[in-house]
PAKOL-518226 format. One line per 8 residues: their letters; for each residue y, x, z of C-alpha. Coordinates in steps of 0.25 Angstrom, whole numbers, plus 2048, in hexadecimal, padded with zeros to 3 digits. Each point is the difference from the previous one (the first is absolute). Layout:
! PAKOL-518226
a = Y,X,Z; ... .
! end
This chain:
! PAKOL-518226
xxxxxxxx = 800,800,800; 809,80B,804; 7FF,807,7F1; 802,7F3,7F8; 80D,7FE,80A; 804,80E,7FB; 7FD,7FA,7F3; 809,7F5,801 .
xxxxxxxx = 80C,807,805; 7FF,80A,7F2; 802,7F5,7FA; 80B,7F9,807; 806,80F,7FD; 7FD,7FE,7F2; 805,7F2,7FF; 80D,803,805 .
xxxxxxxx = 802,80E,7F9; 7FC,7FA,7F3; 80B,7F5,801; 80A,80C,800; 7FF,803,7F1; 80C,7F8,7FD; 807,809,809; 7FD,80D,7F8 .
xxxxxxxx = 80A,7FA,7F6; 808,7FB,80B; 7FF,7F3,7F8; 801,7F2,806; 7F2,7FC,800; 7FD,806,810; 7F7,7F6,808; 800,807,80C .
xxxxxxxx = 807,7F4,806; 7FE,7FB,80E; 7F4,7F5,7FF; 7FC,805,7F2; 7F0,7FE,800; 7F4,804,7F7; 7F1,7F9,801; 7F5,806,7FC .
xxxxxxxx = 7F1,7FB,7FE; 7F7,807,7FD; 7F2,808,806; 7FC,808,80D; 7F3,809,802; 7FB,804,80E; 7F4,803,805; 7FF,7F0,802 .
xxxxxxxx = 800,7FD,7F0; 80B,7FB,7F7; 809,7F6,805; 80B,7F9,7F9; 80E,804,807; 80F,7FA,7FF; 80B,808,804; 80E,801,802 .
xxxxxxxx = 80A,809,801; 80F,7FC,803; 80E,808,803; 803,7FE,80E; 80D,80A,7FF; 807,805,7F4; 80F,806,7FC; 7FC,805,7F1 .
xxxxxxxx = 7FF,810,805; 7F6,7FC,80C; 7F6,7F5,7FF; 7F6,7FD,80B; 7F3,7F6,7FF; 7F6,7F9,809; 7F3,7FE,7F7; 7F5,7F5,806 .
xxxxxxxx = 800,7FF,80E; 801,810,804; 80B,802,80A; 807,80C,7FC; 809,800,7F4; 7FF,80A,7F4; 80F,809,7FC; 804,802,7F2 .
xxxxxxxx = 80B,809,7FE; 808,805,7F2; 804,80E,802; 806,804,7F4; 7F7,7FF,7F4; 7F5,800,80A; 7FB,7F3,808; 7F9,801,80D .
xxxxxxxx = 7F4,7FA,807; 801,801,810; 808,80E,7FF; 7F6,806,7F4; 804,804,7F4; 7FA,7F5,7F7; 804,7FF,7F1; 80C,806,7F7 .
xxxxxxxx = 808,7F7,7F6; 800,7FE,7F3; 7EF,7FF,801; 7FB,806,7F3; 7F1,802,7FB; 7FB,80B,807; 808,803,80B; 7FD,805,80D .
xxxxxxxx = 806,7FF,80D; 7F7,805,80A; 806,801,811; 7F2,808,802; 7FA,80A,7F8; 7F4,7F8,7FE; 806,7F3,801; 809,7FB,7F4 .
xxxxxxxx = 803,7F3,7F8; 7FD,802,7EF; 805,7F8,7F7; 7F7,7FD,7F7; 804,7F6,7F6; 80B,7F9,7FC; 800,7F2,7F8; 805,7F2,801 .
xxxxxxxx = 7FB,7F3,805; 806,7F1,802; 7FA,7FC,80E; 7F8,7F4,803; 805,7FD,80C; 808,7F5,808; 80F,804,801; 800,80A,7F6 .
xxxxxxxx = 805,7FE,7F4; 7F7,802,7F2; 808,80A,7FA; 7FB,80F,7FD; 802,80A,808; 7FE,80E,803; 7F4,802,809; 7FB,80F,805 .
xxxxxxxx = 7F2,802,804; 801,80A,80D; 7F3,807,806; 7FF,807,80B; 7F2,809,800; 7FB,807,80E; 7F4,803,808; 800,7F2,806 .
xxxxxxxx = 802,7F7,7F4; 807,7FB,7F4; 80D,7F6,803; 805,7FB,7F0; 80D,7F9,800; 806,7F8,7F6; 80F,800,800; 807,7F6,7F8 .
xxxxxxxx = 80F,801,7FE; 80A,7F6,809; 7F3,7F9,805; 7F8,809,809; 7F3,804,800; 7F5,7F9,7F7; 7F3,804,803; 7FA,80A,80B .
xxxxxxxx = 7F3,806,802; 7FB,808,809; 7F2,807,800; 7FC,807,80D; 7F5,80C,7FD; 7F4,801,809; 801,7F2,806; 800,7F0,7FA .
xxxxxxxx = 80F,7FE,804; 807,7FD,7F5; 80B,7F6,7F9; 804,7F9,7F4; 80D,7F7,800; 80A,7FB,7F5; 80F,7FA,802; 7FD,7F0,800 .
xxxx = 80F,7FC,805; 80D,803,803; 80A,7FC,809; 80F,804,7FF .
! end
C-alpha cells in the first residue's frame, strides 16, 4: 500500500507539473488555478490482483509561480515551484522548459525524466476541449521501475503509467474529466 501511495503522489506531481506548459510561453492557458481538478480512471496491480481505481487530483493553493495540491485523500499536499525556465517538485529540480524530444533533465545522476516523443492529440475527455494539442510523452527509467507520462498542452497530464520491477505494483490511468 505504501508504494502504490508513493505512486499516486508522482502522479499528483506530474499532474500539476504538466499543466505548466502554458507557462513556458508564458501564454494565458495556466490552469493551476485554486480548485482546478483532474480524474482519472484507470487500473492498479498489487499483489491482490488488478483493480479498477478513480482518482482525483485538485489544486488546494496556487499563485501561478507556486502551485500546491491534495490528491485523494493523502493529508500532505505536494509543491510545484517555477524557478526560471526550471519547475520544481517538493524542492527538486523536476523539468526545464521548452520540452523538446529527447531532452534530459535529471536531479540524480541515475534518476532523469526523457523526452521521448512529441506529437499531438484531441483528448476525450470531459471538460477538455476537442481540439489538437501538443502532448510529450516523458519517461522516467530507474532500478525500481518505469513511470511514463503523457503531457498534454493547457490540459495537464493525460495518461500515467507506472511499472514497478520485482514486484505486482503497478498502475495505469487516463484523464476522464476536468474541473476548472
Amino acid at each position: 500500500m505504501e508504494k502504490m501511495i508513493n505512486v499516486y503522489a508522482r502522479l499528483a506531481i506530474l499532474i500539476l507539473t504538466s499543466c505548466a506548459t502554458a507557462h513556458a510561453g508564458r501564454g494565458d492557458d495556466l490552469p493551476l488555478r485554486a480548485g482546478m481538478a483532474w480524474t482519472y480512471r484507470g487500473t492498479e496491480t498489487d499483489r491482490a490482483g488488478t483493480h479498477e481505481i478513480t482518482l482525483t487530483v485538485r489544486v488546494s493553493e496556487s499563485d501561478g509561480e507556486v502551485a500546491k495540491l491534495q490528491i485523494g485523500a493523502q493529508p500532505r499536499p505536494h509543491v510545484l515551484a517555477w524557478r526560471g525556465d526550471t519547475l520544481y517538485r517538493d524542492g527538486d529540480p523536476w523539468l526545464e522548459w521548452p520540452l523538446a524530444k529527447g531532452q534530459r533533465t535529471c536531479f540524480d545522476p541515475k534518476i532523469c525524466w526523457v523526452v521521448e516523443d512529441v506529437d499531438s492529440v484531441s483528448l476525450d475527455a470531459k471538460g477538455v476541449a476537442p481540439v489538437r494539442r501538443t502532448r510529450w510523452r516523458v519517461v522516467e527509467r530507474d532500478n525500481t521501475g518505469v513511470a511514463t507520462v503523457e503531457l498534454v498542452a493547457g490540459v495537464g497530464v493525460a495518461a500515467f503509467r507506472y511499472h514497478h520491477n520485482g514486484s505486482p505494483d503497478d498502475i495505469d490511468v487516463r484523464l476522464a474529466e476536468v474541473s476548472r
